[in-house]
C-alpha positions as CSV (number, residue, x, y, z in Angstrom):
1,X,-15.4,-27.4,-45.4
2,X,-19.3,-25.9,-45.4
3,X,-21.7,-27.2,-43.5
4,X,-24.6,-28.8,-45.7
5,X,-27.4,-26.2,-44.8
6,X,-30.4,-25.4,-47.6
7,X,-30.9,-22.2,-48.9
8,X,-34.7,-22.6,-50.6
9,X,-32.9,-23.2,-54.2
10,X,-36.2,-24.9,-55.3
11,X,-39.3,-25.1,-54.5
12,X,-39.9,-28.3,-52.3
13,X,-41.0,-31.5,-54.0
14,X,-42.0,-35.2,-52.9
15,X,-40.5,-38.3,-54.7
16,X,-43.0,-41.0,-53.6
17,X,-40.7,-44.4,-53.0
18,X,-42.9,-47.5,-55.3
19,X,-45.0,-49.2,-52.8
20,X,-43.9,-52.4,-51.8
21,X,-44.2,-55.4,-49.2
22,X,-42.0,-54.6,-45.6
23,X,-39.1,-56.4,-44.7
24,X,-36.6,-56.6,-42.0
25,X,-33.6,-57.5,-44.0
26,X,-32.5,-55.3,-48.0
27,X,-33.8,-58.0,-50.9
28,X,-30.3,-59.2,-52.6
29,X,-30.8,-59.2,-56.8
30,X,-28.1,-60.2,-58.5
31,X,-26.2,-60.0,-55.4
32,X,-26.8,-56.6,-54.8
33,X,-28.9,-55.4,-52.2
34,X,-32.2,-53.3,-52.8
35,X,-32.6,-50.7,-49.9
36,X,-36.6,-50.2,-51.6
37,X,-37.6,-51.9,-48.5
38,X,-35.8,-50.1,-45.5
39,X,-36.7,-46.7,-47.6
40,X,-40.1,-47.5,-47.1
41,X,-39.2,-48.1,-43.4
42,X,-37.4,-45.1,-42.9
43,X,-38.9,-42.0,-45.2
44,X,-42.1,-42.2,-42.8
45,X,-39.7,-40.5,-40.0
46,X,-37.7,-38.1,-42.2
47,X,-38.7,-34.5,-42.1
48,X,-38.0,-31.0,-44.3
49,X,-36.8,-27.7,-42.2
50,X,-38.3,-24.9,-43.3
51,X,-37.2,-21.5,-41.4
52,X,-38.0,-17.9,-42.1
53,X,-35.7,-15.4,-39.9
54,X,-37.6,-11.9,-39.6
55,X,-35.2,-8.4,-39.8
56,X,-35.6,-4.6,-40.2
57,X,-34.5,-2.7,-43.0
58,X,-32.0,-0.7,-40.3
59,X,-30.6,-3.9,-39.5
60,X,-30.0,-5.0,-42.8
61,X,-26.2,-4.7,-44.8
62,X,-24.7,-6.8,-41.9
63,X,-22.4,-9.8,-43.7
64,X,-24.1,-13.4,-43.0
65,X,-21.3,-15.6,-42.6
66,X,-23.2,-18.1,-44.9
67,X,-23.6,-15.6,-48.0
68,X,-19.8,-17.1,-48.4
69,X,-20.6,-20.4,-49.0
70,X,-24.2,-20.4,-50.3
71,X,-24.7,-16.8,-51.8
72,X,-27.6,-14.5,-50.2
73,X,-29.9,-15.6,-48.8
74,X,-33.5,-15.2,-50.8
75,X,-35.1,-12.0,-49.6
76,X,-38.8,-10.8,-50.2
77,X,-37.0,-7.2,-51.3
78,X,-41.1,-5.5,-52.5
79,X,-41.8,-4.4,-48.7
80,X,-40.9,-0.8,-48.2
81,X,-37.4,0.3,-47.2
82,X,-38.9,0.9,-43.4
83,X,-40.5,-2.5,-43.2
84,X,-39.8,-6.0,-42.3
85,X,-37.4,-8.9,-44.5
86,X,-37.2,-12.1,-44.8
87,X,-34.9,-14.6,-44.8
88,X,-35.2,-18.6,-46.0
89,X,-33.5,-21.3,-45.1
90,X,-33.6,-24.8,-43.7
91,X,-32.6,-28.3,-44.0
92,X,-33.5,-32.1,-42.8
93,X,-34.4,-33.8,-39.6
94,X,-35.7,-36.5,-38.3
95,X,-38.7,-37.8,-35.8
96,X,-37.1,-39.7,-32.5
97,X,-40.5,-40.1,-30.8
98,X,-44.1,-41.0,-31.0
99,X,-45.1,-37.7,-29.1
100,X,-43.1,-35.4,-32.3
101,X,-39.3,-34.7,-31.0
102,X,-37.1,-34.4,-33.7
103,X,-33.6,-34.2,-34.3
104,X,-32.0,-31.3,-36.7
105,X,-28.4,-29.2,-36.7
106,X,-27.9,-26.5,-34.5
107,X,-26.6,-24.3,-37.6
108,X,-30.2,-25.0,-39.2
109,X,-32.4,-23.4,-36.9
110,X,-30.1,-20.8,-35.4
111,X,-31.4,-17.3,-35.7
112,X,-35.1,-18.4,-36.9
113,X,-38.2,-17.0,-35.8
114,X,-40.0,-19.3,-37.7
115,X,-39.9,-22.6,-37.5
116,X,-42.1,-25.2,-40.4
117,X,-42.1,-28.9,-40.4
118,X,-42.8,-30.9,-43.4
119,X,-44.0,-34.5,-43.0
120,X,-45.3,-35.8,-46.0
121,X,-48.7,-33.5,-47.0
122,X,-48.0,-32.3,-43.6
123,X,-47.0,-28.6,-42.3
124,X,-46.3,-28.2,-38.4
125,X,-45.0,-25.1,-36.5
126,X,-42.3,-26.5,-34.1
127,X,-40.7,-25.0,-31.4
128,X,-36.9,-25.3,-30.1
129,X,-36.7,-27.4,-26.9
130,X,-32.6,-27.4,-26.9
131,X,-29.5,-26.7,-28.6
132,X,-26.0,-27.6,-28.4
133,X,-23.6,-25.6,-30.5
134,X,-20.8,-26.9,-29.5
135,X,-21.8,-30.7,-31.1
136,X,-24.2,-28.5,-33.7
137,X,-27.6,-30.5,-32.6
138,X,-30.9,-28.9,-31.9
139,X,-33.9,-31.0,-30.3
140,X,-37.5,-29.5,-32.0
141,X,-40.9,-30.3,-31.0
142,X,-43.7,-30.2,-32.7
143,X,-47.7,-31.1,-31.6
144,X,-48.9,-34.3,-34.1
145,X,-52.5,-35.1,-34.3
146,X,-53.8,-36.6,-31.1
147,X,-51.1,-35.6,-29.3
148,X,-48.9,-38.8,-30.4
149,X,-48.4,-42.0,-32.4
150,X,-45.9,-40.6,-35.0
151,X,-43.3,-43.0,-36.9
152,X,-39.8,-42.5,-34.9
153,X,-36.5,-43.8,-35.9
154,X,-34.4,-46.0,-33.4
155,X,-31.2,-44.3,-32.8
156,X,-28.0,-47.2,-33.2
157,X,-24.7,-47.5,-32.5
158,X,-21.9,-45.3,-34.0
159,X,-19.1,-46.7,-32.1
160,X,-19.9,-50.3,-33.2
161,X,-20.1,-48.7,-37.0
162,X,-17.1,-50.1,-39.2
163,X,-15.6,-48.8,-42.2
164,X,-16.8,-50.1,-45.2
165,X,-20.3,-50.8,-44.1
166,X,-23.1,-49.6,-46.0
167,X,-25.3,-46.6,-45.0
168,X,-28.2,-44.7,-46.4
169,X,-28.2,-40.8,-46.1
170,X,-31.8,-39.3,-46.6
171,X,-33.4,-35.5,-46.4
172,X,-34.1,-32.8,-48.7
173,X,-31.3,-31.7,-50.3
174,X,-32.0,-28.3,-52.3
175,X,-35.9,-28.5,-51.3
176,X,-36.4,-32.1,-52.8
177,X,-37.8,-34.1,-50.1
178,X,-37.4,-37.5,-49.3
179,X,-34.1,-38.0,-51.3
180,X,-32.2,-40.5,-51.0
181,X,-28.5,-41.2,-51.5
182,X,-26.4,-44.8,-50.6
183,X,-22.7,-45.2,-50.0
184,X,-20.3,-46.6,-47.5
185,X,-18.4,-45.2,-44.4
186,X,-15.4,-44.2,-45.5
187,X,-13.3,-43.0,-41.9
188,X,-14.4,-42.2,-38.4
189,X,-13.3,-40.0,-35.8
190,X,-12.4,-37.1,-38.4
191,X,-11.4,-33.5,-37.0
192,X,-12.1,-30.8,-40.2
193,X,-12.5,-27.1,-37.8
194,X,-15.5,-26.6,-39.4
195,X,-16.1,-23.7,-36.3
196,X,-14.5,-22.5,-33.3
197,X,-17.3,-23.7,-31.6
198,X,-17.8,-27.3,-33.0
199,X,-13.3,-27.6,-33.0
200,X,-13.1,-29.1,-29.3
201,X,-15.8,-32.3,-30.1
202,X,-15.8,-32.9,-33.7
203,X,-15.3,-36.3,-34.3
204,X,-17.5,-36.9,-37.6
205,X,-18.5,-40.2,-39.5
206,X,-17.2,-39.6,-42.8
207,X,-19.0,-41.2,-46.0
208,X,-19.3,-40.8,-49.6
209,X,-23.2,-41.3,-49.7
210,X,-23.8,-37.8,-51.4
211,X,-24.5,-35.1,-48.9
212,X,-25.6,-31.7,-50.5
213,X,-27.2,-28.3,-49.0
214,X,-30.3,-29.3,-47.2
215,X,-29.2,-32.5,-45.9
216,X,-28.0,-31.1,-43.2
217,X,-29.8,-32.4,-39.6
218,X,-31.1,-35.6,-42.2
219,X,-30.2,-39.3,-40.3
220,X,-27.3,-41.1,-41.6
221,X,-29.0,-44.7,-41.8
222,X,-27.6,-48.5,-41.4
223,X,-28.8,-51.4,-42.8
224,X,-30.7,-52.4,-39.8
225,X,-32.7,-49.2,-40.8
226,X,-31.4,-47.3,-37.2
227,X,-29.8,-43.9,-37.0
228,X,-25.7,-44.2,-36.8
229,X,-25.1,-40.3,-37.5
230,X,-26.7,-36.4,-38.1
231,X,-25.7,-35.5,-41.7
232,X,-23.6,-31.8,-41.4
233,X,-21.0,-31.2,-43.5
234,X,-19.8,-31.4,-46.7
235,X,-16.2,-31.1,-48.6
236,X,-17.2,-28.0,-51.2
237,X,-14.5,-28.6,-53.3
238,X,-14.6,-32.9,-54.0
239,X,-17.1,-35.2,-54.6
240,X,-19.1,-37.6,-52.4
241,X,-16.5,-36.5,-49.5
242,X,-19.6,-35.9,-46.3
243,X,-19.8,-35.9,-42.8
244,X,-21.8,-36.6,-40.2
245,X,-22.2,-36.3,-36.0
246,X,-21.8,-39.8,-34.8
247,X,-25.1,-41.0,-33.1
248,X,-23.3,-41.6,-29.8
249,X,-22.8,-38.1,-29.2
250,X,-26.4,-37.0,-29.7
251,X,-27.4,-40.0,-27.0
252,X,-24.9,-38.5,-24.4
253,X,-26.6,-35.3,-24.8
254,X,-30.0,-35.9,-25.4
255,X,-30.9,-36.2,-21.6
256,X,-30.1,-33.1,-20.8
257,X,-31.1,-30.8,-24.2
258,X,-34.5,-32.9,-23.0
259,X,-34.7,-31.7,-19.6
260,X,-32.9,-28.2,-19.7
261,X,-32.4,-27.4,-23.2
262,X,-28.9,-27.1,-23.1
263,X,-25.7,-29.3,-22.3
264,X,-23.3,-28.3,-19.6
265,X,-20.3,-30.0,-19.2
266,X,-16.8,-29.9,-17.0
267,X,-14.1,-27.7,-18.0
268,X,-10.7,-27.5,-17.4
269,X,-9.4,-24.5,-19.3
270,X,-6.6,-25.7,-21.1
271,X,-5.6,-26.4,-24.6
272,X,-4.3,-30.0,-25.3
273,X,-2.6,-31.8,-29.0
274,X,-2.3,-35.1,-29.6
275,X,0.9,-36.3,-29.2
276,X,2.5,-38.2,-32.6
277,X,6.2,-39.6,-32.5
278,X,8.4,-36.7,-32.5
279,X,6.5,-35.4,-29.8
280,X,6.7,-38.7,-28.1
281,X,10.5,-38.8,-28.7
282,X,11.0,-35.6,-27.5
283,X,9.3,-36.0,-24.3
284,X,11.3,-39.5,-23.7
285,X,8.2,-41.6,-23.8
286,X,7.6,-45.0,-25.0
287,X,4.3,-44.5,-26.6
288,X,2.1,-41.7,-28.5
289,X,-0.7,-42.1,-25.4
290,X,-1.3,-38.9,-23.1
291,X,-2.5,-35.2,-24.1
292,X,0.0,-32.7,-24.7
293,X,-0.8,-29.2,-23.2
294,X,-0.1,-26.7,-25.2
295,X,-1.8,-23.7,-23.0
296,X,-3.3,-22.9,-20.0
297,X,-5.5,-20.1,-19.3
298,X,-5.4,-18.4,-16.6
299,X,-8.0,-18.3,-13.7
300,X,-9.3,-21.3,-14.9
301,X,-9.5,-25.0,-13.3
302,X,-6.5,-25.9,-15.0
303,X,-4.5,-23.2,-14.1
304,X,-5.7,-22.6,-9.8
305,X,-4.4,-26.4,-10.1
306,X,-1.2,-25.9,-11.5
307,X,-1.0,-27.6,-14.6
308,X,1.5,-25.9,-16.9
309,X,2.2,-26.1,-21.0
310,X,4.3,-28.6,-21.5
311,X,2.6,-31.5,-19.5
312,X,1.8,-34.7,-20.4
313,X,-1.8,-35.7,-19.4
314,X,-1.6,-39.4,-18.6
315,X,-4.6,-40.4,-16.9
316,X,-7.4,-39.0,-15.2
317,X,-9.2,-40.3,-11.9
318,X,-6.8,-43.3,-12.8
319,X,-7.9,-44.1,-16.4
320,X,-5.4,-43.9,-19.2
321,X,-5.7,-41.8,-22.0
322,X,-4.8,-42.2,-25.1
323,X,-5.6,-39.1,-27.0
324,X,-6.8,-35.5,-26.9
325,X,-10.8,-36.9,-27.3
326,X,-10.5,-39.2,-24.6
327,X,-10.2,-36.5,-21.9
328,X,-12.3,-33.9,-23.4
329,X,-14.8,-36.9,-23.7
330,X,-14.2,-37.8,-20.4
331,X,-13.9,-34.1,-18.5
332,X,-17.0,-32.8,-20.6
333,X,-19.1,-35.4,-19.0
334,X,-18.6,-35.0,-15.2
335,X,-20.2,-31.9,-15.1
336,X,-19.2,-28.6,-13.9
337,X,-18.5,-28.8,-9.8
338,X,-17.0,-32.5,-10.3
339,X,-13.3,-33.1,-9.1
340,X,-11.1,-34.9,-11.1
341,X,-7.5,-36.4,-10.7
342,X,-5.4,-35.6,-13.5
343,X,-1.9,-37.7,-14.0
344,X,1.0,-35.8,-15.3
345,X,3.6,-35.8,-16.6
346,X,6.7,-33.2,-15.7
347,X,10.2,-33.0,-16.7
348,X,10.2,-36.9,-16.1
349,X,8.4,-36.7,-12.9
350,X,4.7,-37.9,-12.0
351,X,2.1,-35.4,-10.8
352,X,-0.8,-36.0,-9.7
353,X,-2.9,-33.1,-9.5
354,X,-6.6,-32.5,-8.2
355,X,-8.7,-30.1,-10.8
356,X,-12.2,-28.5,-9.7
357,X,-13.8,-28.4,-12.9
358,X,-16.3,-25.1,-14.0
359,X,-19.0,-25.6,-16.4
360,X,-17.2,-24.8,-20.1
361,X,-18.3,-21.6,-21.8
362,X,-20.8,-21.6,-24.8
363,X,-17.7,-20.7,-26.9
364,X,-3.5,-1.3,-30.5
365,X,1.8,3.1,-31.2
366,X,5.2,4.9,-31.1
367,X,8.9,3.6,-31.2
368,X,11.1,3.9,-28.4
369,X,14.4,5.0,-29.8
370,X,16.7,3.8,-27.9
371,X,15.5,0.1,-27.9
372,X,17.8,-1.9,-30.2
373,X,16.5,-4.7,-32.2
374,X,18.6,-7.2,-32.1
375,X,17.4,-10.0,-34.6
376,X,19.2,-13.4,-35.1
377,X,18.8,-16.8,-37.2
378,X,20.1,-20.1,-37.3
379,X,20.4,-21.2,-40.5
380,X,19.1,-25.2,-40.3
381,X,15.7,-23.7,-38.1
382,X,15.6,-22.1,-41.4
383,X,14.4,-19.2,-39.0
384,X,14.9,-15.2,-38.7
385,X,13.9,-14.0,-35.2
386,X,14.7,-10.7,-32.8
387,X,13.7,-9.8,-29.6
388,X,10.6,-8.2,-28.0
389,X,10.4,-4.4,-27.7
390,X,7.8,-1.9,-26.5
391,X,7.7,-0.7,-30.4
392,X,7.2,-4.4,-31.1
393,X,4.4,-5.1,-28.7
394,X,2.5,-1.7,-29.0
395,X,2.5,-2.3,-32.9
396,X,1.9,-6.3,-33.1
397,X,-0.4,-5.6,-29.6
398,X,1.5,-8.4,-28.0
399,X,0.6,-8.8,-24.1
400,X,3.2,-7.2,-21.8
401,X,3.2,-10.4,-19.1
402,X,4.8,-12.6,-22.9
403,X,8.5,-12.5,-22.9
404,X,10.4,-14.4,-25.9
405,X,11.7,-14.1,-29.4
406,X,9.4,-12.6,-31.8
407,X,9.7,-14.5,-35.6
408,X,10.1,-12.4,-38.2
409,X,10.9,-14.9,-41.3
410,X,10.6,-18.6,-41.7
411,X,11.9,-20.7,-45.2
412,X,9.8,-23.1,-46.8
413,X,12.3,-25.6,-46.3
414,X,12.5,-24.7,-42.2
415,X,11.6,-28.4,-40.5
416,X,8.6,-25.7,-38.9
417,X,7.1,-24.9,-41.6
418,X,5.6,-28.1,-42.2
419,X,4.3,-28.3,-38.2
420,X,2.4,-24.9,-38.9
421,X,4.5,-22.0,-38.3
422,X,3.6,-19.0,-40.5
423,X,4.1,-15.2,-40.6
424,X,1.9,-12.6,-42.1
425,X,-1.7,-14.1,-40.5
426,X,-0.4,-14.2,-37.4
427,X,2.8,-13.0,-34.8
428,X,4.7,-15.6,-33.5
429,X,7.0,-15.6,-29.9
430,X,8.7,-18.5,-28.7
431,X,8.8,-18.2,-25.2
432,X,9.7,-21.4,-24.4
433,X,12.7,-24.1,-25.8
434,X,12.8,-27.4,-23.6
435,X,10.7,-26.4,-20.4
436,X,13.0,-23.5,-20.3
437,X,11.8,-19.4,-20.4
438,X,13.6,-17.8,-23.3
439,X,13.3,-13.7,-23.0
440,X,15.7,-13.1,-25.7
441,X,17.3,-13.9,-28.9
442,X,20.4,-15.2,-27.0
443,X,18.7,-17.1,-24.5
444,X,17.2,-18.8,-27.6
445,X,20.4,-19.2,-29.4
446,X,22.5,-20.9,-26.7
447,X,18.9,-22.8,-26.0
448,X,19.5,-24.5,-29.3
449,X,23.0,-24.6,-29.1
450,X,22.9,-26.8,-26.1
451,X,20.6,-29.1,-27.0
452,X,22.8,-33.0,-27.8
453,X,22.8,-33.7,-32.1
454,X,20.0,-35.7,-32.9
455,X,18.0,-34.8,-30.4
456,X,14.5,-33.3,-30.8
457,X,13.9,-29.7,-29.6
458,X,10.3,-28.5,-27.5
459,X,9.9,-24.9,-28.8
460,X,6.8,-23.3,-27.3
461,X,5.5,-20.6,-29.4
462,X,2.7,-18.3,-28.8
463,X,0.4,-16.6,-31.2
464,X,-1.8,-13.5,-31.7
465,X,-4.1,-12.3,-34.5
466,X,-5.5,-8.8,-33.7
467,X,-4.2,-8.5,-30.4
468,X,-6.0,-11.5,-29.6
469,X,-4.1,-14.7,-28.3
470,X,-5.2,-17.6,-30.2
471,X,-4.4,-21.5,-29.8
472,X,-0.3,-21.6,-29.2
473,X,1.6,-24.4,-31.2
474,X,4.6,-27.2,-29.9
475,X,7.0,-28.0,-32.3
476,X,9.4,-30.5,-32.1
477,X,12.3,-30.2,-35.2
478,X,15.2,-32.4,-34.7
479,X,18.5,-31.2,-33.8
480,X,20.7,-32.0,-37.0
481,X,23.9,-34.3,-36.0
């Protein structure tokens, strides 16, 4: 998954849309509808990103994450070795006010020193007035002539959007301006980790109106001729597979990139899943509503309240939630130094328990000899597995405070490999099987062995890349009978 960003692949050109009569509703011929009309409408407030980052020569040689998915960047390589480069880029965006705001993507503008505007014949410099990495939206500004009266674009309602309803994507996609592209919705509320930063809100419009680099920041348009979403992303190896921010978000945020030029919002400092039907079964509930924690870290809001891994969040300050989004939705917008009640659930037994939120961050050897290994497997885990020691940790850099079984080996066929568990790219310790601390391979072997036939196991594992902890995983394989 790449995000839809330009990278100057032609020069920019203008594609004047025929002139004709305007009209609030598309003209049906042949009963199709032409969207000539709401083009007209709408390419008025549709701009071209242009954006020139500056760097040294001693500078240069570092890897841009981009070269991956676009190539390099072009350069203006005739300046002397001691001397100044260039870098182009840019993408779309869109006017949302008579006195020049406009909308683009964070990944657009980040890193420019330059920033060019094109509106029609027009060029303006523009300035950054916010940025929210985390939803990847920047708000620009630039100075039109007497100091207002620009065409803007009325922002609509992603929430009310439907699948299977037309929309219009338009921007410059590889420099040509004013393209534009029709299709339908084809999903909501998709999750694709297009970043670390973006993973926590990403809850894109999909649609197969054809997104390409330099569409990203463009407005996603319905047939009411109103913005429903901020084209991002693209699928790089399908067709016509695009996504977009929903609208919804960017009108949450907009206040405050507006009046302080970035978002803060609550944090709890946990890690939370959606919970699907094994994980419901396993937990004994009735229904796939709630957030599953899978960790906490310590220090954090979470953590000084005593939530643990392994709750259920139910509600919070008495709402119900059904999913991961609706809390982070939820906790995001109190606001750091809010209080919030969060419902849990424990080992069968309601919590309530009060959280002070924080604001939420922008996002190593010798053996010892006589330390025996003592590995283990079970053959329907379809698992191989031994026990922690110091040769272990100081090779693998695991943290002293982790205690569990580290696993070694895992089949194809295992009934974990299909929830995510891998070796090689990362290490993986189960520390936990039902609630209960497992510090060794037979603490985890008569953990297993105890569990009823036909039930469904909670196996907490941990995971580390680098020495670095990264998100842990539950699984929930079902005890054969």
């Amino acid at each position: 998954m790449v995000l839809a960003g330009s990278l100057d692949f032609t020069a920019p050109s203008v594609g004047a849309p025929d002139p004709l009569p305007a009209q609030t509703a598309p003209t049906v011929i042949a009963g199709l509808p032409s969207l000539a009309d709401l083009v007209d409408q709408v390419s008025p407030a549709v701009v071209s990103v242009e954006t020139h980052a500056f760097e040294s020569s001693r500078g240069r040689g570092g890897n841009d994450p981009f070269e991956f998915f676009f190539g390099p960047r072009r350069r203006d390589d005739s300046q002397q070795e001691d001397q100044e480069f260039r870098s182009d880029s840019g993408g779309s965006g869109f006017v949302i006010s008579p006195e020049g705001l406009i909308i683009t993507n964070n990944h657009v503008v980040r890193g420019a020193d330059e920033i060019i505007i094109h509106l029609g014949d027009e060029e303006y410099e523009a300035e950054v007035r916010g940025t929210d990495p985390a939803t990847d939206l920047a708000l620009l500004k630039i100075s039109p002539p007497n100091g207002g009266g620009m065409a803007f674009l009325p922002l609509g309602s992603s929430q009310a959007l439907r699948v299977g309803e037309w929309v219009m994507a338009v921007g410059s996609p590889l420099g040509l301006e004013d393209t534009v592209t029709v299709g339908v919705v084809s999903a909501k509320n998709r999750r694709i980790n297009i970043s670390q930063e973006t993973q926590s809100f990403e809850n894109f419009i999909q649609t197969d109106a054809a997104i390409n680099f330099g569409n990203s920041g463009g407005p996603l348009i319905n047939m009411a001729g109103e913005v429903i979403g901020i084209n991002t992303a693209i699928n790089f190896g399908s067709e016509n597979i695009g996504f977009a921010v929903p609208v919804d978000i960017l009108k949450k945020i907009l206040p405050q990139l507006r009046e302080s030029g970035k978002v803060s919002r609550g944090y709890l400092g946990i890690g939370v899943n959606d919970l699907d039907t094994a994980a419901a079964e396993a937990f004994a509930l009735d229904s796939t509503d709630g957030a599953l924690v899978s960790n906490v870290q310590e220090g954090l809001p979470a953590d000084l309240a005593g939530l643990l891994p392994g709750d259920i969040i139910l509600t919070v300050d008495g709402g119900s939630i059904e999913n991961t989004r609706d809390l982070i939705d939820y906790v995001s917008a109190k606001g750091p130094g809010a209080i919030v009640v969060l419902g849990v659930l424990r080992d069968g037994e309601r919590l309530d328990l009060d959280v002070h939120l924080v604001e939420r961050p922008a996002d190593g050897d010798t053996a010892d000899p006589e330390t025996e290994e003592t590995e283990g497997g079970i053959d329907w885990l379809g698992l191989r597995y031994q026990d922690l020691t110091p040769n272990t940790r100081n090779t693998h850099r695991i943290p002293e405070e982790v205690d569990g079984v580290w696993i070694t080996s895992i089949s194809p066929r295992s009934p974990l490999y299909d929830e995510g568990v891998r070796i090689g790219q990362f290490i993986s310790v189960i520390t936990k099987v039902n609630n209960a601390d497992v510090t060794s391979v037979a603490e985890f072997e008569e953990a297993v062995r105890s569990a009823p036939a036909g039930s469904r196991l909670r196996i907490y594992i941990q995971r580390f890349a680098g020495g670095r902890e990264i998100p842990p995983l539950f699984v929930f394989p079902r005890v054969p009978q």
